[in-house]
N, C-alpha and C positions, 0 to 999 in steps of 0.2 A: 782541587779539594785535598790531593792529598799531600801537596805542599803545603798548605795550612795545618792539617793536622800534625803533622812533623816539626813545623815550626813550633807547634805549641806544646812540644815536651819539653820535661821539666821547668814549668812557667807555673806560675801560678794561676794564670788562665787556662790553664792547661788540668789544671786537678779541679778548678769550678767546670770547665767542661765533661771529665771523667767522672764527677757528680752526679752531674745531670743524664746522663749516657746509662750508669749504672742504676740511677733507678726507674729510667726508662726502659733499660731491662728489665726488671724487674714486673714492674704491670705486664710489658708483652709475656714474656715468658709465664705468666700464671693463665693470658690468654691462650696462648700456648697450648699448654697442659690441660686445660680444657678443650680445646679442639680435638688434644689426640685419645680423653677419654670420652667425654660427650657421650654420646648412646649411638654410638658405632662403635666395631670392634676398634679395638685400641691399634691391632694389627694391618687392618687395610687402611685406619686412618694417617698410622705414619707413614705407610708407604704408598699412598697420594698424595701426600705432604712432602715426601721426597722424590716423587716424578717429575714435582710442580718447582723444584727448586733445582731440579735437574735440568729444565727447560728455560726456565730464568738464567741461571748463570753459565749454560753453554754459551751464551752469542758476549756475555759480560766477560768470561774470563777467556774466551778464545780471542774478542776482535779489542775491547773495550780497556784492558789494560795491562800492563808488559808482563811478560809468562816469568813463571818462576826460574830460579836460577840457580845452580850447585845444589848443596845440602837442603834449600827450601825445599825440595822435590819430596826428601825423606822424610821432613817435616811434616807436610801434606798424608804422607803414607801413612806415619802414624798415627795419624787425629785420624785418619779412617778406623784404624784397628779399636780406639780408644774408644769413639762416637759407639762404633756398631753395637761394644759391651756396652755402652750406656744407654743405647733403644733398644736393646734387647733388654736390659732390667727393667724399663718403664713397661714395654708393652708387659712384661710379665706380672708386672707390680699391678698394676690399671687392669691387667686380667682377672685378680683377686681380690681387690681390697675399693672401696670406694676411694675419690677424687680427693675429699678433704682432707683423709685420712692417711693416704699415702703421699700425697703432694710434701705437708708439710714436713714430713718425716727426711725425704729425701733433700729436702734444702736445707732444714737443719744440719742434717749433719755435712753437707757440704763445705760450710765457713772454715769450721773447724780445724779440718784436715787443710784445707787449705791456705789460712793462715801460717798455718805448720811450713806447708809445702814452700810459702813464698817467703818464708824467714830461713828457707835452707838454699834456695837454687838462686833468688834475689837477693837477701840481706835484707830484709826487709822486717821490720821489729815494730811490733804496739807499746802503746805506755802502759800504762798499771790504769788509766781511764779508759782506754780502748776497749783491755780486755776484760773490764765490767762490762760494757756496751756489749761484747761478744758473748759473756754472760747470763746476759740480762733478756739481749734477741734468742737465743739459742733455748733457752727455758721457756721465753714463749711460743718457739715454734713449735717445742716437745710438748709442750700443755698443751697446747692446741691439738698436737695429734691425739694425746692419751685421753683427751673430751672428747675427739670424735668417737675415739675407737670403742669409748664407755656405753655412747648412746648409738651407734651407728645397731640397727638393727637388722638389715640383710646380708647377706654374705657374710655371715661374723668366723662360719667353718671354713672360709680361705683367710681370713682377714690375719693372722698369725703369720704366715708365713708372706701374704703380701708387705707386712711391717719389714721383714727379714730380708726379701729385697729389696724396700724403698733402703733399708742402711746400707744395704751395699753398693747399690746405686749412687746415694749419698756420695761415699768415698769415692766413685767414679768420675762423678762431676767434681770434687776436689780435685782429682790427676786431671780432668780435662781442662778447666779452667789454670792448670796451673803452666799447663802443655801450651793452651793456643795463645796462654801471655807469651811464654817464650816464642814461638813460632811467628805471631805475629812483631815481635821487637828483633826477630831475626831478619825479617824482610825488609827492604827499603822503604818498598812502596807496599802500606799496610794494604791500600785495596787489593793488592793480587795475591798475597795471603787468603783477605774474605773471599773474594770471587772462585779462585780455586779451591778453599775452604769444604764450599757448599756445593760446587760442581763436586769434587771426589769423595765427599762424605756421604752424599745421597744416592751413591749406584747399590747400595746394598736393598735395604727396607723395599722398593721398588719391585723386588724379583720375591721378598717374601710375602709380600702381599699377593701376587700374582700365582704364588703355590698355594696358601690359604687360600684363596678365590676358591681355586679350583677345586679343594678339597669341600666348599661346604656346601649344603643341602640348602639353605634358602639365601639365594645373597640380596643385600641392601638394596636399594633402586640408587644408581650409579652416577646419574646426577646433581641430587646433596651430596653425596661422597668428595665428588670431583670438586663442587664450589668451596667445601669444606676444605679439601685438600688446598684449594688454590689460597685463601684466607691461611692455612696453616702456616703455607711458604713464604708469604708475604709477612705474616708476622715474627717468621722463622730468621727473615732477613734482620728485620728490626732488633730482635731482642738477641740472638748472639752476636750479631754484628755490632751492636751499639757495647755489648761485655765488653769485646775482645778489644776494642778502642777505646773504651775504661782502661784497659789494663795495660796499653800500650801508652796512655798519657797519665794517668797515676798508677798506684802502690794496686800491687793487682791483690792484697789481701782485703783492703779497704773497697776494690772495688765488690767484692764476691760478697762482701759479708754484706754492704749496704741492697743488693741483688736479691738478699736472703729474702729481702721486706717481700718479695714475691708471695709468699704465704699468706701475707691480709689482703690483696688483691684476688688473690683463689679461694679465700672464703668468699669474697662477695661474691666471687663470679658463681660459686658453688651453686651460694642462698639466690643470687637474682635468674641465673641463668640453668644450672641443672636441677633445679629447688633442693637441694639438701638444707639441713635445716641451721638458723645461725641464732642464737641468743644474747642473752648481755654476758654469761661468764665467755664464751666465744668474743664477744666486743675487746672485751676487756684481755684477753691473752692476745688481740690481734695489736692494741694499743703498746703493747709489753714489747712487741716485738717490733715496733717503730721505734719506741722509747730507746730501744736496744740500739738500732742504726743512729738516731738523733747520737747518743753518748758517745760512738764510735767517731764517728763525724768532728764532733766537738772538743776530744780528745786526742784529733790527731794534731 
């Protein structure tokens, strides 16, 4: 497997497959972000979601494929320090602000920065058609938030400052996405990047859930939790892992931006799955913000 993926850089089969990868991220990852707010704490949810990914990729990245080597090691360290600030902003963000509202805030501003990021550390450059497309997605993801945030009617006294860390958030997942393309095109063999990825990224969340536990007065009944957690890890593998191989066989700015469309997969899942509510002016900003990836696409 991962002699094929290797084989298919810079091919042109090779950027239809970093396509298909990236917006298969995308749908997982709004799954995702629904798992870890759902209606359990956003706190115990990721960190059964990183028990559960801890326990998967121990026996992957110990028996299953070759350990890393030299500088990958520090590479690996870093995506820990980088991940930890970026589920430390979600669970704080999903603490105050509703799903719909903070979701798309933080993928919005994601593209952005890291378009940036991958035209300075890559070379990597849009046409004047791209960066309508980035334009175009990025206003509708902003619309989108600023309609939530208009009618979202509970929590509206945290809802301000959840906005203020979905942005900073936002630029976190720009440095990480920009991080794990390097680290992953530092590696020979991409799988022992992802395997060790997910093993050392996931010893943190694990132990602070386990101090919340302990801290609170009614806890959850433990077995949704744990199935929830296990569905989390599982679709945790899919959706970074399917990025980070976007970014390793194309242009890792094209893959982040097309990623972004994540945002009309988390309304639906809002409207079908945590009933928040979705209309035609919501239809119609989620359309904007495909129409955004279609142009970027089209443009390259």
């Amino acid at each position: 497997m991962s002699d094929w993926i290797v084989s298919l850089e810079g091919t042109e089969a090779g950027e239809q497959v970093a396509l298909m990868l990236a917006l298969t991220a995308a749908f997982l990852h709004a799954v995702f972000g629904a798992l870890q707010k759902g209606r359990v704490d956003p706190w115990l949810s990721r960190g059964v979601i990183d028990l559960w990914l801890l326990i998967f990729s121990f026996p992957i990245a110990l028996f299953l494929v070759p350990w890393p080597q030299g500088n990958v090691w520090w590479l690996l360290l870093g995506a820990l320090s980088i991940h930890f600030v970026y589920k430390l902003g979600m669970a704080l963000a999903y603490s105050r602000g509703a799903f719909t509202v903070v979701y798309p805030v933080v993928r919005g501003t994601g593209p952005l920065f890291t378009v940036l990021g991958a035209w300075i550390i890559f070379d990597e450059s849009f046409s004047g058609t791209q960066w309508l497309g980035v334009a175009v997605l990025v206003a509708g993801i902003f619309g989108l938030a600023v309609y939530n945030l208009i009618h979202v009617k509970t929590g509206r006294d945290t809802l301000i400052p959840a906005l203020w860390l979905a942005v900073g958030t936002g630029a976190i997942v720009a440095l990480y996405t920009t991080y794990d393309a390097y680290g992953i095109r530092a590696t020979p063999n991409p799988f022992t990047f992802l395997a060790w990825f997910f093993l050392i990224t996931s010893v943190d969340f694990p132990i602070i859930a386990a101090l919340r536990w302990r801290s609170m007065t009614h806890h959850p009944e433990i077995k949704p939790l744990m199935w929830r957690g296990m569905a989390g890890a599982l679709v945790a593998f899919g959706s970074f892992g399917s990025v980070m191989l976007a970014t390793r066989l194309g242009k890792v700015g094209e893959a982040a931006v097309l990623r972004e469309t994540s945002p009309v997969f988390a309304a639906i899942i809002g409207w079908l799955v945590l009933r928040e509510t979705v209309g035609p002016r919501r239809i119609a900003l989620m359309t904007l913000i495909a129409a955004g990836a279609v142009i970027v696409e089209l443009g390259g």
